[in-house]
DRENGU-845379 format. One line per field, with one value per atom (N, C-alpha, C): y negated, x, z negated; chain; residue in three letters; residue number from 1. Coordinates in steps of 0.1 Angstrom, whole numbers. Each point is the difference from the previous one (the first is absolute). Layout:
N
c2 <- Y	...
c1 <- X	...
c3 <- Z	...
chain <- A	...
resn <- Ala	...
resi <- NUM	...
END
This chain:
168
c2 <- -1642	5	-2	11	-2	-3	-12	-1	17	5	12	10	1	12	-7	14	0	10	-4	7	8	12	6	8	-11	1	8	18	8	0	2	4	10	3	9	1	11	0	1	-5	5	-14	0	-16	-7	-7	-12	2	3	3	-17	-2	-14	-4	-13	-9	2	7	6	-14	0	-14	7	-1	1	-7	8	-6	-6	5	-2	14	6	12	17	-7	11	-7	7	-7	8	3	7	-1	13	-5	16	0	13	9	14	12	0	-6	-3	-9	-11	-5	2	11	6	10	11	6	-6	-17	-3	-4	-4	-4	14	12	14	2	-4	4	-11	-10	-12	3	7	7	-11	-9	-7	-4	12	4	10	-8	7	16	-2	12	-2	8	5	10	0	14	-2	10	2	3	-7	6	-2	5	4	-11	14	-8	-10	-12	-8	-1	-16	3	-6	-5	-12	1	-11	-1	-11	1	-13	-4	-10	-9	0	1	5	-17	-7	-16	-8	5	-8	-3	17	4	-4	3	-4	-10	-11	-15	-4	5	1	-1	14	9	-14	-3	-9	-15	-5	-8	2	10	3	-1	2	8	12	5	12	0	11	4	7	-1	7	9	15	4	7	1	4	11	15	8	14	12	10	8	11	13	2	0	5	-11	-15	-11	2	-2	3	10	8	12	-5	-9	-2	-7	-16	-13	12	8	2	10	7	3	-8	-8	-13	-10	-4	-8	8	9	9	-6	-12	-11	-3	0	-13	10	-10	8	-5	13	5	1	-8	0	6	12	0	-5	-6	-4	9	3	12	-8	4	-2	5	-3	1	12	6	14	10	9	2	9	6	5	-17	-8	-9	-10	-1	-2	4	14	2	1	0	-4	-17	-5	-13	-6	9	3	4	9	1	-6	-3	-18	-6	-5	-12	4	10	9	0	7	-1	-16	-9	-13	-6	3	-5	5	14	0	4	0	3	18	6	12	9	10	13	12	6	11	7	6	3	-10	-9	-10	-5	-2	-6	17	11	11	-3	-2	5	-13	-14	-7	1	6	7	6	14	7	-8	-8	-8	-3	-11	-7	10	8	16	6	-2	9	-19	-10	-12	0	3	-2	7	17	12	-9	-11	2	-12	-7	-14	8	12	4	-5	4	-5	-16	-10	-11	-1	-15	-2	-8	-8	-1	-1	3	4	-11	-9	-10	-1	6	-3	-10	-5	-9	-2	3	-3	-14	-8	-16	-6	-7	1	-11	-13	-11	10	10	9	8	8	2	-6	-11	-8	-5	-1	-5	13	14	7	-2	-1	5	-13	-10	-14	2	11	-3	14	7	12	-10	-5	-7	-11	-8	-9	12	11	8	4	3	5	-9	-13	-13	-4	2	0	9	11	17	-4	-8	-4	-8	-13	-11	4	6	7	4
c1 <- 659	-5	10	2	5	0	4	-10	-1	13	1	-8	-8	-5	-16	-5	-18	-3	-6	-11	-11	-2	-13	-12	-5	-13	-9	-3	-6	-15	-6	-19	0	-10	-7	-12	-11	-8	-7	12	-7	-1	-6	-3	9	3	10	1	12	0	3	-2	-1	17	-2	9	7	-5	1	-10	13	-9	1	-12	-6	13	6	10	16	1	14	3	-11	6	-3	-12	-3	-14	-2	-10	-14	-9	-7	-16	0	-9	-13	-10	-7	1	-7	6	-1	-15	-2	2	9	9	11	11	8	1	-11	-5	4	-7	0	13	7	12	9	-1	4	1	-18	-3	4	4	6	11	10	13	12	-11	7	13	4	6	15	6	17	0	-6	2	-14	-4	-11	-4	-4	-1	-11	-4	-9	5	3	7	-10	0	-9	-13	-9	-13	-5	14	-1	11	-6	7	8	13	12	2	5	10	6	10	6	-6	-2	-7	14	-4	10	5	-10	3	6	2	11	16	-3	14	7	-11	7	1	-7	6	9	3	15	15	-5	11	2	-14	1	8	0	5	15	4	17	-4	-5	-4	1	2	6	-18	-4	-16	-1	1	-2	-13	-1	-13	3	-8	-2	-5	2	-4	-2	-3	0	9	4	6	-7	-16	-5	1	-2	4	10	12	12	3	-3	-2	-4	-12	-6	3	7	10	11	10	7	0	-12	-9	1	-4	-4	12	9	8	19	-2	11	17	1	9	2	-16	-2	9	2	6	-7	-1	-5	5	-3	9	-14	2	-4	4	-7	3	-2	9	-2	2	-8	0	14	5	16	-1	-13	0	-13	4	-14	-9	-1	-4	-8	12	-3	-14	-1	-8	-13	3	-14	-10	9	-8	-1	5	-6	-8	0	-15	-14	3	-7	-9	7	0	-10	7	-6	-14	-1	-16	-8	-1	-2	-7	9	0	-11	0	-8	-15	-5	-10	-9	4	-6	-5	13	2	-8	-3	-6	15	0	12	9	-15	6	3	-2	8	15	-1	17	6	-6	13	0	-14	5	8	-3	12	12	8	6	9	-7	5	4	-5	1	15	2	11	11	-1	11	4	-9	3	4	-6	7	16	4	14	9	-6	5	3	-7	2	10	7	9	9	8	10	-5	-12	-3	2	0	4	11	5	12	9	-6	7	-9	9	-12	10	-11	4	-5	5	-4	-1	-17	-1	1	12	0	5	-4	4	-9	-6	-12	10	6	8	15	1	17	-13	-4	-5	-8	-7	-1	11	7	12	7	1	3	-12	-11	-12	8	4	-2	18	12	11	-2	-10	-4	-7	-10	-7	13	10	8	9	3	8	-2	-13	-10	-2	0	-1	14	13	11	5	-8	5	-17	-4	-9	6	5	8	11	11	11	-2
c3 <- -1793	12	12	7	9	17	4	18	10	-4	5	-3	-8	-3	2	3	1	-10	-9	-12	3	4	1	-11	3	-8	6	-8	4	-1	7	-1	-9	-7	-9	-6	1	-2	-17	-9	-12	-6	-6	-13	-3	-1	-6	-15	-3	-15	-4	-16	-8	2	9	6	8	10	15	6	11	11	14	6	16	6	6	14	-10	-13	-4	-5	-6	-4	6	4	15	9	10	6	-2	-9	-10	15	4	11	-6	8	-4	7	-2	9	11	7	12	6	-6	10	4	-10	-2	11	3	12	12	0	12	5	-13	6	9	-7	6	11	1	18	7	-7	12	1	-8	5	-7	-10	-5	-12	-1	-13	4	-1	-3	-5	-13	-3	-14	-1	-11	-9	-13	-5	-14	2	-17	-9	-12	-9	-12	-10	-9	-1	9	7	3	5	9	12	9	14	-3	5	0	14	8	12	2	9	-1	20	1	10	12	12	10	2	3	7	-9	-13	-8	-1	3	6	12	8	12	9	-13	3	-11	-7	-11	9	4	11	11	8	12	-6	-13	-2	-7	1	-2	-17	-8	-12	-5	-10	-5	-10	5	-5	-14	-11	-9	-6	0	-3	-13	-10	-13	-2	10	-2	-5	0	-3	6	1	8	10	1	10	14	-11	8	11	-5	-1	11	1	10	16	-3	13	5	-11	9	7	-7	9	13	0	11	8	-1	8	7	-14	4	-4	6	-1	-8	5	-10	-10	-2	-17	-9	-9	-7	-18	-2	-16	-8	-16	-7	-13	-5	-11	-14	-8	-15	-9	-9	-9	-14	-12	-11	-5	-12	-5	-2	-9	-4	3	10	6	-16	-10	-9	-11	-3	-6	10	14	15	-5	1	-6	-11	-10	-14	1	9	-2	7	12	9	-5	-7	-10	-9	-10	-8	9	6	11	5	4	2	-8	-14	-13	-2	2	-5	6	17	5	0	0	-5	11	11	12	6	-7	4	-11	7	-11	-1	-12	0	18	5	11	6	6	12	-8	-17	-3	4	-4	0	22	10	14	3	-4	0	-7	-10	-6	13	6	10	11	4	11	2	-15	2	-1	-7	2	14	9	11	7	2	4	2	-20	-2	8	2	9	13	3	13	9	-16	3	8	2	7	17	3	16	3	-8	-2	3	9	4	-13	-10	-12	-11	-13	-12	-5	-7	-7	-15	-14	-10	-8	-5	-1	-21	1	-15	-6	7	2	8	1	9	11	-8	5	9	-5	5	14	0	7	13	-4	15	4	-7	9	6	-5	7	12	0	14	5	-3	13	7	-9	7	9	1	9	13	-5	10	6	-6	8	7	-3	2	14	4	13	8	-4	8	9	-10	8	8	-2	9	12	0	11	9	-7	8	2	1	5	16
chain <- A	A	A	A	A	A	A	A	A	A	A	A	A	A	A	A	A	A	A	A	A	A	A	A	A	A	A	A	A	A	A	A	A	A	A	A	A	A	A	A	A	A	A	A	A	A	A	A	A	A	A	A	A	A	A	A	A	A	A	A	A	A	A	A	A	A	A	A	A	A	A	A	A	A	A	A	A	A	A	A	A	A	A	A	A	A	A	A	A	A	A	A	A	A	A	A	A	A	A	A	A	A	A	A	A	A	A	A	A	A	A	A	A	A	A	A	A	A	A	A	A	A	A	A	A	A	A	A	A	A	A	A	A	A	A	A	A	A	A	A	A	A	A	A	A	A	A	A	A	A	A	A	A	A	A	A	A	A	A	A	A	A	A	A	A	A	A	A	A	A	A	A	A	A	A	A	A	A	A	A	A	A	A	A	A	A	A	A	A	A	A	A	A	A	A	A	A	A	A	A	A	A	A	A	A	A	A	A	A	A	A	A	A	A	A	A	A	A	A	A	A	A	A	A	A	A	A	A	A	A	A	A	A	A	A	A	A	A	A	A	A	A	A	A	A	A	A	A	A	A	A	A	A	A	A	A	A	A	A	A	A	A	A	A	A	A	A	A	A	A	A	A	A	A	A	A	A	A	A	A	A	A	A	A	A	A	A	A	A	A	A	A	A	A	A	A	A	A	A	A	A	A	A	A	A	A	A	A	A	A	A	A	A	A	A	A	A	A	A	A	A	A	A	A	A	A	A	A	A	A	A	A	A	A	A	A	A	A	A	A	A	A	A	A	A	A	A	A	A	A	A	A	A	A	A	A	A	A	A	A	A	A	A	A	A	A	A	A	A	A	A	A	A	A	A	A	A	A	A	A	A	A	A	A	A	A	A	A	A	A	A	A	A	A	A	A	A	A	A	A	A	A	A	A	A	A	A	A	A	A	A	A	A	A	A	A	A	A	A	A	A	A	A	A	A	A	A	A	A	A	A	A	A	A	A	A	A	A	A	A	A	A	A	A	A	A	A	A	A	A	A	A	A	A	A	A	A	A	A	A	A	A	A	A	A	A	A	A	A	A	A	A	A	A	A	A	A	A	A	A	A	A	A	A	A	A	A	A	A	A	A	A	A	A	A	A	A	A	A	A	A	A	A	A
resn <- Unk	Unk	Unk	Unk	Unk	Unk	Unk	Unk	Unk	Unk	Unk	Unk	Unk	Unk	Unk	Unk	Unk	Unk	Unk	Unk	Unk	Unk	Unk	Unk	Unk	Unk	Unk	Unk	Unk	Unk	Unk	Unk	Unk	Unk	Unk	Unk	Unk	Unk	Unk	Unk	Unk	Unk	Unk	Unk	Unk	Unk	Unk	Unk	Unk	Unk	Unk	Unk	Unk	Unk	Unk	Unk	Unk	Unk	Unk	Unk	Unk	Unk	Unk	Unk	Unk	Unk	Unk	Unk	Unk	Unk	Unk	Unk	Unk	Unk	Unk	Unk	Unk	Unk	Unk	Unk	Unk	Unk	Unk	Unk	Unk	Unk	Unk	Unk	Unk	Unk	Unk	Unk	Unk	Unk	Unk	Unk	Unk	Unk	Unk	Unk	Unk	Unk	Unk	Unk	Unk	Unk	Unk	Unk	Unk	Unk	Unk	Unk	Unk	Unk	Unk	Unk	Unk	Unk	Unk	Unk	Unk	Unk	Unk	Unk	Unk	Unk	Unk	Unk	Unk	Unk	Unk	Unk	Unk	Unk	Unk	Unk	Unk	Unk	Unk	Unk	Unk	Unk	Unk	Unk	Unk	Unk	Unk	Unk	Unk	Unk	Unk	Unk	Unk	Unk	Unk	Unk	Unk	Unk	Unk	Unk	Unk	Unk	Unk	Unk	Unk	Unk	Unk	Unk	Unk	Unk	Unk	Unk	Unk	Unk	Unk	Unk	Unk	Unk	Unk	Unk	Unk	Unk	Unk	Unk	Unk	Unk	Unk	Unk	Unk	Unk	Unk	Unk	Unk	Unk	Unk	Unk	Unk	Unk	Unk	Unk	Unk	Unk	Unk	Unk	Unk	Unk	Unk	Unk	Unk	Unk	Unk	Unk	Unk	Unk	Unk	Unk	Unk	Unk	Unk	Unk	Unk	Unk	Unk	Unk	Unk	Unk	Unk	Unk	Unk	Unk	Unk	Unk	Unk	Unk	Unk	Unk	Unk	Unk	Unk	Unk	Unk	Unk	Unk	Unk	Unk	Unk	Unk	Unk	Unk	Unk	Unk	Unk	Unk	Unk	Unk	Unk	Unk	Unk	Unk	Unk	Unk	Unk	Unk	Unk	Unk	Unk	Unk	Unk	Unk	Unk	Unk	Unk	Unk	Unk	Unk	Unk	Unk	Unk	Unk	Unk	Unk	Unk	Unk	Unk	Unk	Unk	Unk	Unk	Unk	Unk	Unk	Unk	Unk	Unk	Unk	Unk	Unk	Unk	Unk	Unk	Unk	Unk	Unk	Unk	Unk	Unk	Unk	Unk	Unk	Unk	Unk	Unk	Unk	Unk	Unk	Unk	Unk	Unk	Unk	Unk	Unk	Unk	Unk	Unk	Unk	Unk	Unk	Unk	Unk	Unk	Unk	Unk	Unk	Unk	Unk	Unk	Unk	Unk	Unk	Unk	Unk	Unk	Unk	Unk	Unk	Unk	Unk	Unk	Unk	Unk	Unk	Unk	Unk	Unk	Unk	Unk	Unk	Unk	Unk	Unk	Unk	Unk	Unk	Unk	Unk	Unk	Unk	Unk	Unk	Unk	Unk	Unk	Unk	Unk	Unk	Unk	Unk	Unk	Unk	Unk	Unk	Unk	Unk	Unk	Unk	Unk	Unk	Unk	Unk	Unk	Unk	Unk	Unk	Unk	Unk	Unk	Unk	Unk	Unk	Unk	Unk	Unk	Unk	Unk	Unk	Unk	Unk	Unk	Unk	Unk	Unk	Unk	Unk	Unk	Unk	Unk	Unk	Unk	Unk	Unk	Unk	Unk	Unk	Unk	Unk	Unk	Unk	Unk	Unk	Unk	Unk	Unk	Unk	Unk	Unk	Unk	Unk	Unk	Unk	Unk	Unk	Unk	Unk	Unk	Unk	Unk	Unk	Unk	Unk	Unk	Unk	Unk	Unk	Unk	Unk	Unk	Unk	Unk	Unk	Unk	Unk	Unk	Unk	Unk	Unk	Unk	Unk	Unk	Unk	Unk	Unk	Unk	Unk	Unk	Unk	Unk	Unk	Unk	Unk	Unk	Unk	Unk	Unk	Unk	Unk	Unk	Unk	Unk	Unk	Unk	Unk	Unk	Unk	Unk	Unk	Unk	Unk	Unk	Unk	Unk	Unk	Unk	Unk	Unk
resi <- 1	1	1	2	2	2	3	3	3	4	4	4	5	5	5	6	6	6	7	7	7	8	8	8	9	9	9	10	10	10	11	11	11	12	12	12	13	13	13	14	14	14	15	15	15	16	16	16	17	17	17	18	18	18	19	19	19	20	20	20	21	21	21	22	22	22	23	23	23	24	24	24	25	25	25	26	26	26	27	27	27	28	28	28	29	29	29	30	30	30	31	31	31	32	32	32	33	33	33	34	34	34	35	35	35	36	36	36	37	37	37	38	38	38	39	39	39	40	40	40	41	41	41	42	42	42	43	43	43	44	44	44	45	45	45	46	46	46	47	47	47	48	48	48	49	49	49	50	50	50	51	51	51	52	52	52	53	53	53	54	54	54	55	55	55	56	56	56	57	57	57	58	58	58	59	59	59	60	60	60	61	61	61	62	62	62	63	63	63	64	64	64	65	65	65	66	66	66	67	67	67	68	68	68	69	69	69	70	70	70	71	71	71	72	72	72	73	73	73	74	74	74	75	75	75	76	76	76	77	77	77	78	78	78	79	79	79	80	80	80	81	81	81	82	82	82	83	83	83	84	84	84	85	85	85	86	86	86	87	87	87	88	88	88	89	89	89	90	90	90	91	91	91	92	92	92	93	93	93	94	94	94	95	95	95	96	96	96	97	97	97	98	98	98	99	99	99	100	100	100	101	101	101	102	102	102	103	103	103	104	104	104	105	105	105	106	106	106	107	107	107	108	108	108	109	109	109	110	110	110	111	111	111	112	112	112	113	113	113	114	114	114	115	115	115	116	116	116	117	117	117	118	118	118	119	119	119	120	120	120	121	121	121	122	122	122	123	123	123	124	124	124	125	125	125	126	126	126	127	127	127	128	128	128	129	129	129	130	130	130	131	131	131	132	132	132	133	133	133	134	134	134	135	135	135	136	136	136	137	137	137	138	138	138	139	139	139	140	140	140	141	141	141	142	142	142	143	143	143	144	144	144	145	145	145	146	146	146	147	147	147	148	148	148	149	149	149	150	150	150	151	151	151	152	152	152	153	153	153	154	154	154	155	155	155	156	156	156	157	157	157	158	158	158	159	159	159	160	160	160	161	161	161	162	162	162	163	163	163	164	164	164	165	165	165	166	166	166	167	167	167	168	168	168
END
């Protein structure tokens, strides 16, 4: 773990899947408090993705930020879109699987496996991550994660990278 970096742990309105924990792997809240967080204006950015809500929490951030912390958020395209709405700077790094064909048969897999989904939602999640992948070009760097150990360390010498084109 790093003192420099802040972890953001997203809200979401859907169930905690088996060995999911409250406040490590998301903050698992209900629809109507999810609402209320909206109308309190409390949310960076937010979106519904397959018939549930996710957002990432504004006051995390921006006591990350107030403490000279580099904020990390875990999220979607749509996400992604509205941090830099917002924070015109940050800078975006999408992760891309080694092989986007081999990506999705193992998306797949993994759907299947788990047991959750009916035919339609693995094929409209299926499409999802398809038009996702389309959209790493708007991304300031695409980092393939065919190493999981090679690849964070490409995200952390992007992030030291940004830290010294700050302090300059």
């Amino acid at each position: 773990m790093r003192p420099d970096l802040s972890f953001s742990i997203s809200c979401t309105t859907r169930p905690p899947r088996p060995g999911e924990v409250d406040g490590r792997d998301y903050r698992f809240v209900s629809p109507d408090r999810f609402q209320e967080l909206i109308d309190d204006g409390a949310f960076l950015e937010w979106a519904e993705v397959f018939g549930h809500r996710y957002g990432t929490l504004t006051a995390p951030i921006a006591d990350a930020l107030a403490e000279g912390r580099n904020a990390l958020l875990e999220i979607d395209v749509q996400g992604a879109r509205s941090v830099r709405s917002r924070f015109p700077d940050a800078v975006l790094i999408f992760v891309v699987p080694p092989s986007a064909s081999n990506f999705l048969q193992q998306l797949e897999e993994r759907l299947r496996e788990r047991g959750s989904e009916s035919e339609a939602e693995i094929a409209r999640r299926l499409a999802a991550a398809r038009e996702e992948m389309e959209e790493s070009s708007r991304f300031d760097h695409v980092v393939v994660n065919d190493r999981v150990d090679r690849a964070a360390a490409e995200v952390a010498a992007i992030i030291d990278e940004r830290g010294n084109a700050s302090a300059s």
